[in-house]
Phi, psi and omega in degrees: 000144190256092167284125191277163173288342145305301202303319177289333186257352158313320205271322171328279186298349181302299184290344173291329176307293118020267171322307179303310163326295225290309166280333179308312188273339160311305198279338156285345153310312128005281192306308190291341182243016152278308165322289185298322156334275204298317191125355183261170208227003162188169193330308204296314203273352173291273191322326182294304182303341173277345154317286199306339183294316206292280168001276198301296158312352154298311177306327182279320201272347190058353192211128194292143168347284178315304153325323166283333195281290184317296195294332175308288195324302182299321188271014135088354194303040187263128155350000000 
């Protein structure tokens, strides 16, 4: 069967979707219990605050976010 390139980025954004379902409610669990650690009381300031965490752990980690970001991505490792 022959999939056109509409069919193939249709089948994409599905999974892509998928994966979103999938993680959202972990990572706002996540969030709410970073937040009550830190002190912060909503999304902007949890997150402005999780920079500096993301930082530190690059430095613990030897490698950037991003860099990490890049390899989910090549090793297909999406939810």
């Amino acid at each position: 069967m022959r999939h056109d390139t509409r069919d193939l980025e249709r089948i994409q954004a599905r999974s892509r979707a998928g994966s979103l379902r999938k993680l959202t409610p972990g990572l706002v669990g996540y969030l709410v219990g970073f937040a009550a650690i830190v002190g912060t009381n909503n999304i902007d300031d949890t997150v402005e605050a999780l920079t500096s965490h993301v930082s530190n752990d690059e430095i613990a980690r030897r490698t950037t976010f991003a860099e990490r970001v890049r390899r989910r991505r090549i090793e297909g490792k999406i939810a």
